[in-house]
N, C-alpha and C positions, 0 to 999 in steps of 0.2 A: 314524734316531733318534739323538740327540745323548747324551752319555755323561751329564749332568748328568739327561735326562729318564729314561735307562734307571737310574741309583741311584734314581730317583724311584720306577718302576715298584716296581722291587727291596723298595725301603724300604715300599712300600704293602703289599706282598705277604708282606713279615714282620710290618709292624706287624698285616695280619688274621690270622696265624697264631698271634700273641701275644695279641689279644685275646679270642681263644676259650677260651685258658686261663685269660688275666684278669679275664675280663669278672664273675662274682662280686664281687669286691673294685673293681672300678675302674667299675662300671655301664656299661662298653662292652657294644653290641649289636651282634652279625652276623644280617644278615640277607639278602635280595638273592631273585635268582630266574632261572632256564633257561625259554630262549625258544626255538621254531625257529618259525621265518615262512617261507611258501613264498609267493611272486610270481611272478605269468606274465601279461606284456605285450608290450609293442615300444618299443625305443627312437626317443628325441626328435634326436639329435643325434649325429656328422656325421652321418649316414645313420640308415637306418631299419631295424632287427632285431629279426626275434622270438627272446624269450629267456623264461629260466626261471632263477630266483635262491633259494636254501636258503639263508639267516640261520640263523645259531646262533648264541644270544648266552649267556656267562653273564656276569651283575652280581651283586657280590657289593658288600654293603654295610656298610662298619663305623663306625661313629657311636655316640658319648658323651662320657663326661667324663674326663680323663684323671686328673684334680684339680682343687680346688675354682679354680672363672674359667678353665679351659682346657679347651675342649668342640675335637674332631674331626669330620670329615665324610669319607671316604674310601670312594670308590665305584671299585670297579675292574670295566671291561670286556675278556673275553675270546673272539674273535668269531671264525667259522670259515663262509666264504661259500664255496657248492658252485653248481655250476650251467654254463649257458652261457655267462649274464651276462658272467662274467670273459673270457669273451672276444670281447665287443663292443668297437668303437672309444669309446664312451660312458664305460664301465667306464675303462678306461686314461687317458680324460681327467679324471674325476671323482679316482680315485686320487690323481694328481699336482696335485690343487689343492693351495695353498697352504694350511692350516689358518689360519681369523679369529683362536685364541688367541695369545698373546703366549708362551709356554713349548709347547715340543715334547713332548708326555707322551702322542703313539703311535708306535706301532713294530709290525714288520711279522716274524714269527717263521717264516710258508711260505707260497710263492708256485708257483703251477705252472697250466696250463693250464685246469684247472678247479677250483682249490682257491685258496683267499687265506687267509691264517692272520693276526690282527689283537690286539691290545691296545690299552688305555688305561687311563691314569685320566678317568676322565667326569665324576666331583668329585674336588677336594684340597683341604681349605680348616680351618686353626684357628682359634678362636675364643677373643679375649680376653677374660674379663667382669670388670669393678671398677665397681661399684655400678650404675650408670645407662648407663653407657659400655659397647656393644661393640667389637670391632678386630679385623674377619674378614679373616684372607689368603691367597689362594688360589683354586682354578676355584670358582666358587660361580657359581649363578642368583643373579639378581636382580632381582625379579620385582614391577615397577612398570605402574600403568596398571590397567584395569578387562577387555580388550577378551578376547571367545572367537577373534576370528576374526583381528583386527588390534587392536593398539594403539599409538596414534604415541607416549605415552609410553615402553613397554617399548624402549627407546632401546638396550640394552647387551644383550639376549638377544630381537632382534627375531621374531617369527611368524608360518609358513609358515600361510597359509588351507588349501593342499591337501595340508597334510604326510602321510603315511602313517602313522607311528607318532606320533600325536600327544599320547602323554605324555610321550616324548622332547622336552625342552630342551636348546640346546646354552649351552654355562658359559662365563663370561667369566672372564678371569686380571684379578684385579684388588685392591685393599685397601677396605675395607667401614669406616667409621665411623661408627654409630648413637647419637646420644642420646636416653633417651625421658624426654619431662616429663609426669608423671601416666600413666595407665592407657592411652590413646588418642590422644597427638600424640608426635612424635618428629623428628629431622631426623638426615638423613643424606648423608656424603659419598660420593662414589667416586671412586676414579682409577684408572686401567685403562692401563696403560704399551702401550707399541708400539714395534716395532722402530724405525719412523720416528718421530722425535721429534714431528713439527707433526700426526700422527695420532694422540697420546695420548686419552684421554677424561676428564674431568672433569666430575662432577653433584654437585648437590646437591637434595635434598628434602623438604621438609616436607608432614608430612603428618599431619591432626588429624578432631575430630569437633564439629560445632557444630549443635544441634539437631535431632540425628540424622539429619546428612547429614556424610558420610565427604568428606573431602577432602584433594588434593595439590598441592605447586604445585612445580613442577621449570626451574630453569637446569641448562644444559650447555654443552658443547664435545665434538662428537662430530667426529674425521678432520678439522677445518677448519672445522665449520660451528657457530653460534652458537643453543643451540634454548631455546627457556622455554616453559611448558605446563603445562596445569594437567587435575586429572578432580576428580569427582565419582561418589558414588554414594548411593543413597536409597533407599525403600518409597515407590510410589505406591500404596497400598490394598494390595494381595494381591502385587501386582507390585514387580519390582524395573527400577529405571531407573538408566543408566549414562551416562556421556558422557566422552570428552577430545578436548581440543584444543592441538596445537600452533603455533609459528609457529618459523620457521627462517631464520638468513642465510647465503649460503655465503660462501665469501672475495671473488668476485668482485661483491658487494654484492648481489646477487636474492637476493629470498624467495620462501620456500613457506609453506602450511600443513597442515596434516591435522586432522581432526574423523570424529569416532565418537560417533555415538548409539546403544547397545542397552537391549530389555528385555527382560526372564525372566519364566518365569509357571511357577509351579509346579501343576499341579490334584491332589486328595486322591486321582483312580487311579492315580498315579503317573506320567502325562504332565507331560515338561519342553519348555517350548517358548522360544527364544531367536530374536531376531533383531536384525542390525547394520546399519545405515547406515554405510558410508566414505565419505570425501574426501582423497585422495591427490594432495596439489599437487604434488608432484616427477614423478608419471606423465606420461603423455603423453595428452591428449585424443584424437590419430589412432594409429589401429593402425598404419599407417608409419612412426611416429616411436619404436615398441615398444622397449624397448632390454633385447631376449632373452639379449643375450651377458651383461648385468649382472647378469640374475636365475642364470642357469645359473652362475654363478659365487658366488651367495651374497650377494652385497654389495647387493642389494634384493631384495623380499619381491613385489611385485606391478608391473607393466608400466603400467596404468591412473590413473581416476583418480578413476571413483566406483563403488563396489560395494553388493550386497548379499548379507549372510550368515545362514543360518537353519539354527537347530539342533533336531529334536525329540528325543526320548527316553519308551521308554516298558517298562516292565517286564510283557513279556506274565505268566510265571512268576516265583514268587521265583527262579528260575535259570536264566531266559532274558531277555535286553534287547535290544533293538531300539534303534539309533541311526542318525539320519541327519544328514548335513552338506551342505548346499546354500550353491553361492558364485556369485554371477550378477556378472561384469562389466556396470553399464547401458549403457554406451558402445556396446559391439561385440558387445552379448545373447551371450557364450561362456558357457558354463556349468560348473559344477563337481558332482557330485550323489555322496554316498558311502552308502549303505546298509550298516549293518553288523549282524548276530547273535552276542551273544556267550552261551557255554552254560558253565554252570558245571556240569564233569564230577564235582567231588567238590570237598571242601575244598582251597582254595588252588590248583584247575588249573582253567584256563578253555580255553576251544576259541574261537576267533573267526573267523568266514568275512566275507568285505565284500567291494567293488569300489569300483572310483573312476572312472565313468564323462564323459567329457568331449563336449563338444558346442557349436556356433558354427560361421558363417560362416568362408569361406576367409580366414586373416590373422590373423584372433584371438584374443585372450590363449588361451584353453583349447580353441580347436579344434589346435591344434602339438600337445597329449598325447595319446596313447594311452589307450583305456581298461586299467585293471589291476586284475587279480584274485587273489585273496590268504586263505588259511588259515592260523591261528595257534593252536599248543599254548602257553602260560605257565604254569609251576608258580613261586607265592611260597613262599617261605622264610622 
């Protein structure tokens, strides 16, 4: 961890201990929450091992105003992984990825044969405000696009389909300039530096409401490549209908594109049902062409090139929900399937049991995982 990110840690960890005493007078709020998640599958990669993984996460979160046009965002993670995991060949590799952000803001406090001791900031981000203008800088989401499962727009904080913690986003380091004209259009910039200069990122956005249909139109420069795209969203009757579409150049002159069609339906017993069409032009039409060492590294989201995703939700109890998350690659019929129950033990503590079951022929996207099974205590704060 670099000395510039550990004053960083430092400074996030006094500015939340000051605003607990502050927070009356300056309208700072702490809030946040303690996680433990337990996992038991087998690993994907070099090899294959069965293992067992204890998460302990705490996030604590301090966000307000510091004074008038100067709002905060300051989420710090403090993590403590117990298990076997840590000592897979998998683990060791994952570790020593390179982190996507542009600023080093984790560090590693104990390490040992079956303990890993972890930090972060997970957000850092302030906020300018004078009149119409914002001027956000720092790790911040930025959270473009329509899509549950994929969205080619979300360009700068792209979306795992079979993520496990899937209210975990990860933050981009970057400077945020929003204008909004009237209630519902606005346009915005970003630029998102990189160690390597020709891998910086640059967007812009607009995005407005016309006849009660929401919409966005996006240029960038994302690592080298040239992307513009645009979504929508609307009511068809009772339903909601979504769609983007991208197109993309890389430097060596080829395009791609990607498109996303979803709709939601809400019913009065409290069944949520969703489902997504993808077109992923940068994937690969044959499972031989799969390019697994890309995804296992971060730097893409899915191997393929046309999917479908489908979400129900339904509230058996006022404190019991039922969720599932279905991802069919159509090319190589893999499958993805998550069942989950989550039970609300009291106010503010939830219990969560699920799996993420995988399935497909030899070769394809989702027959390589492991099925994984997993129990989750969270108390909010």
């Amino acid at each position: 961890m670099s000395r510039p990110a550990r004053a960083l840690l430092a400074a996030g960890l006094a500015a939340f201990s000051a605003g607990v005493l502050a927070e009356p007078e300056t309208g700072l709020n702490l809030s946040g929450y303690v996680k433990t998640l337990f996992i038991g599958s087998r690993t994907v990669f070099p090899v294959e091992q069965r293992y067992a993984l204890d998460l302990n996460r705490l996030r604590l979160e301090f966000k307000g105003n510091l004074a008038a046009g100067v709002a905060i965002d300051l989420q710090y993670d403090n993590e403590i992984l117990l298990g076997n995991y840590l000592r897979t060949a998998q683990f060791g590799l994952q570790k020593d990825q390179p982190k996507p952000q542009y600023w080093d803001l984790d560090g590693t406090y104990a390490e040992g044969g079956s303990y890993y001791g972890r930090h972060r900031l997970y957000r850092a981000s302030v906020t300018l405000a004078a009149g119409e203008t914002d001027v956000r800088l720092g790790r911040q989401r930025i959270a473009w696009g329509t899509g549950r499962f994929w969205s080619p727009l979300d360009i700068l904080n792209p979306l795992s389909a079979i993520q496990l913690e899937r209210e975990e986003r990860i933050g981009v380091d970057a400077v945020l300039v929003e204008r909004r004209f009237g209630a519902l259009s606005r346009l915005s910039g970003v630029y998102a530096p990189s160690h390597a200069a020709l891998d910086a990122s640059t967007a812009l956005r607009w995005h407005a409401n016309r006849a009660g249909v929401d919409y966005s139109l996006v240029v960038a420069r994302l690592v080298g490549e040239a992307v513009a795209g645009a979504d929508i969203a609307t009511q068809l009757g009772d339903a909601g209908l979504r769609a983007e579409l991208t197109t993309a150049r890389r430097e060596d002159g080829s395009r791609y594109r990607r498109t996303l069609v979803g709709l939601d339906y809400a019913f009065p017993n409290t069944l949520t049902l969703s489902g997504e069409l993808y077109y992923n032009g940068a994937g690969a039409s044959d499972r031989s062409a799969y390019d697994f060492a890309a995804l296992f590294a971060g730097r893409i989201q899915s191997v393929g090139r046309r999917y479908f995703g489908a979400y129900a939700g339904y509230e058996i109890t006022p404190l019991l929900k039922w969720t599932n998350h279905l991802v069919v690659n159509l090319a190589d019929r893999s499958r993805y399937f998550s069942p989950v129950l989550t039970y609300s033990l009291r106010t503010n503590v939830d219990l969560t049991v699920g799996a993420q079951l995988f399935s497909g022929p030899r070769g394809s996207e989702y027959a390589l995982f492991h099925n994984t099974y997993y129990a989750q205590v969270q108390w909010y704060f």
